[in-house]
C-alpha positions in Angstrom: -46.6 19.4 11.8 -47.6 16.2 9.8 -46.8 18.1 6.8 -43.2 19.2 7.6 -42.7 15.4 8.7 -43.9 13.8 5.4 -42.1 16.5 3.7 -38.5 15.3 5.5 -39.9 11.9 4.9 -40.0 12.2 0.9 -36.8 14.3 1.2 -34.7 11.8 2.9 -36.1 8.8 0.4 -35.3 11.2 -2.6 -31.9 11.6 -1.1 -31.5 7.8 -0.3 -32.5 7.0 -3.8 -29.9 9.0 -5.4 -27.0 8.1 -3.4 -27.9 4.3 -4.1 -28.6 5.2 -7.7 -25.0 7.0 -7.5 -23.7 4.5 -5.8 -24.7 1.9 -8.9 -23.0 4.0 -11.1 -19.8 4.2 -9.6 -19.9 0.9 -8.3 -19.4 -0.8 -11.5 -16.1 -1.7 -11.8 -16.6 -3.6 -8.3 -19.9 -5.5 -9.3 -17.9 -7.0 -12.1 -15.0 -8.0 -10.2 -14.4 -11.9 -11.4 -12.3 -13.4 -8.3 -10.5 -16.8 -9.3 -8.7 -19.2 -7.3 -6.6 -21.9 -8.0 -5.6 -25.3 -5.4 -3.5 -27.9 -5.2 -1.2 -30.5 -2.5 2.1 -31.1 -2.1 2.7 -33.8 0.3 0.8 -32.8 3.3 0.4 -29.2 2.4 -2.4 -27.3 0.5 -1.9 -24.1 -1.2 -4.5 -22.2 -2.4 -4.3 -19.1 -4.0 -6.8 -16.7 -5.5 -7.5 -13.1 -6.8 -10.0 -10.6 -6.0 -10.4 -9.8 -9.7 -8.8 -11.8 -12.4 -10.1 -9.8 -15.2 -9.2 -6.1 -14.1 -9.1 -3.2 -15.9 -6.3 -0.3 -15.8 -6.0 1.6 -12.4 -7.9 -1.3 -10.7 -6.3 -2.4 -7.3 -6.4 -6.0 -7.0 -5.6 -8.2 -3.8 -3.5 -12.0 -4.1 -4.6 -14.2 -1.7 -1.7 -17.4 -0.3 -3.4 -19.8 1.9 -1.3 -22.8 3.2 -2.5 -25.1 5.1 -1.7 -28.7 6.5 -3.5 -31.9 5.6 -2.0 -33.6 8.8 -1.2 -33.1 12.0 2.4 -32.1 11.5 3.0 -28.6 11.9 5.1 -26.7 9.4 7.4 -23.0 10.1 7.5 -20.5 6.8 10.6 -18.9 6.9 10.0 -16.6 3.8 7.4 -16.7 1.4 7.9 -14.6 -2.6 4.8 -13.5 -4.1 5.5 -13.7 -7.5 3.5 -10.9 -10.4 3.5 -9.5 -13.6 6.3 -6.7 -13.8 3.0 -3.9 -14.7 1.6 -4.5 -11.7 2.3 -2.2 -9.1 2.7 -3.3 -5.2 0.5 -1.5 -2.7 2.3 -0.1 -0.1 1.8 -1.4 3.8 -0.7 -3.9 1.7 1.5 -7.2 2.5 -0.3 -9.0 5.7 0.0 -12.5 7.3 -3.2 -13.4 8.9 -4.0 -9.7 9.0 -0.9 -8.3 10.2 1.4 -5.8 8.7 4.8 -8.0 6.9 6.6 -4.6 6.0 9.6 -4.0 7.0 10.6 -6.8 6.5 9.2 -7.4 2.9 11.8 -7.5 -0.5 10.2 -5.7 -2.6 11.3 -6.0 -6.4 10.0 -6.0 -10.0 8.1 -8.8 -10.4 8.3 -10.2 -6.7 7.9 -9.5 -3.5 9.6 -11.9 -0.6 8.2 -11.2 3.1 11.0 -12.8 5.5 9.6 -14.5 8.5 12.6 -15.5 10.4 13.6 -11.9 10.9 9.9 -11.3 12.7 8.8 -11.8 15.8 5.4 -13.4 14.0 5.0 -17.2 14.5 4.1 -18.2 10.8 3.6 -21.7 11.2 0.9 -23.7 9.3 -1.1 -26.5 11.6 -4.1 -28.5 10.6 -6.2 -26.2 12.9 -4.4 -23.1 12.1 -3.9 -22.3 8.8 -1.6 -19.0 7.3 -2.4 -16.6 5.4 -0.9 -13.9 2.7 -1.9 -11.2 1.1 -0.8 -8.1 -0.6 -1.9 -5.9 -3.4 -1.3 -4.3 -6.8 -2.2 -1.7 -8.6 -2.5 -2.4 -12.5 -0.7 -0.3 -14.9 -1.1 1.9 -17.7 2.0 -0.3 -19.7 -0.3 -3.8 -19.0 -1.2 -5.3 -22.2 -5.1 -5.3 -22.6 -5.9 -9.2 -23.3 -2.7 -10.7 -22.5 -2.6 -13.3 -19.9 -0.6 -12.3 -16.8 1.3 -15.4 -14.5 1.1 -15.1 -11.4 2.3 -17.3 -8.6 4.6 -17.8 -5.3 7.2 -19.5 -3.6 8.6 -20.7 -0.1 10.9 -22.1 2.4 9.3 -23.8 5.1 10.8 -25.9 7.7 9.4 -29.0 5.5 11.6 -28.0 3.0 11.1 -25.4 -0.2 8.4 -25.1 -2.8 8.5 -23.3 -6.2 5.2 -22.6 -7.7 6.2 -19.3 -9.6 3.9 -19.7 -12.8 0.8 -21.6 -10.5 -2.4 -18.8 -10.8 -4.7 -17.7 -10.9 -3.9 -15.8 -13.9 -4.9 -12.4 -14.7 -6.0 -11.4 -17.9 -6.5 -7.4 -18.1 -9.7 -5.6 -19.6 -10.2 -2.7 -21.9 -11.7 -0.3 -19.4 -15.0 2.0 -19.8 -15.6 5.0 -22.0 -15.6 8.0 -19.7 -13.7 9.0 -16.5 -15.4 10.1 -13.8 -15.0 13.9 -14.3 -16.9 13.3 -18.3 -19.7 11.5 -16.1 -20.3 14.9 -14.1 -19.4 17.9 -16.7 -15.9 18.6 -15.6 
């Protein structure tokens, strides 16, 4: 009985082993991820924006991240807010949240932008000092991105503060050359 039970034992840390090891290997692409950010104010407003991975590599997914957020105690409405990106970058579909809930349908989506209207939602998108709003969407990068060059990225809104154009802002993404095998090289197919 000790036997069989040392037996499982080894089997299950052999298994565990090559699942992590597997794991590693596969895993790369998101070890190497190098998120960026970029902040700055505009009168009583702070932006930040950032990037899960500014240095991706073709066929990565990447998320952009708008935070906005009020330095006093004035509250501020977003009426619409255009998430500005390369044209060979790809929007993820049902990706677009504000603080973690869905935008679509009501999201414009177009080459090089997409524009989530907030007035015609029933979501309360305004920015206090306690409560600050959040973006996000993703993109898929594409085969037709050009390895090296420097991709501009950046947004724009309407709030009821008045509008802010910040199209060329960052972080900016700068794709890689990707790896040397696919997957289906790594394991013989």
């Amino acid at each position: 009985m000790a036997h069989r039970a040392l037996t499982r034992g080894i089997a299950a840390g052999a298994a565990t082993a090559l699942s992590v090891g597997a794991l590693a290997l596969l895993g790369g692409g998101i070890a190497g991820a190098a998120p960026a950010s970029v902040t700055w104010d505009e009168g009583s407003t702070r932006f930040t924006r950032g990037v899960s991975n500014a240095t991706p590599t073709v066929g990565d997914t990447i998320t952009v991240t708008t935070k906005f957020e009020r330095t006093k105690a004035v509250e501020e409405r977003l009426n619409w807010v255009k998430d500005y990106h390369d044209s060979c970058l790809t929007y993820v579909y049902d990706s677009a949240k504000m603080n973690g809930s869905p935008v679509e349908p009501h999201l414009d989506i177009k080459p090089g932008f997409i524009a989530a209207d907030f007035m015609a939602t029933s979501y309360q998108a305004t920015v206090t000092q306690a409560s600050p709003v959040t973006v996000t969407a993703q993109y898929k990068v594409g085969e037709n991105c050009q390895i090296g060059a420097k991709l501009n990225s950046g947004m724009e809104y309407i709030g009821s503060r008045g509008p802010g154009n910040y199209s060329t802002k960052g972080p900016q993404i700068t794709v890689k050359a990707g790896g040397t095998g696919s997957l289906g090289s790594l394991f013989g197919s």
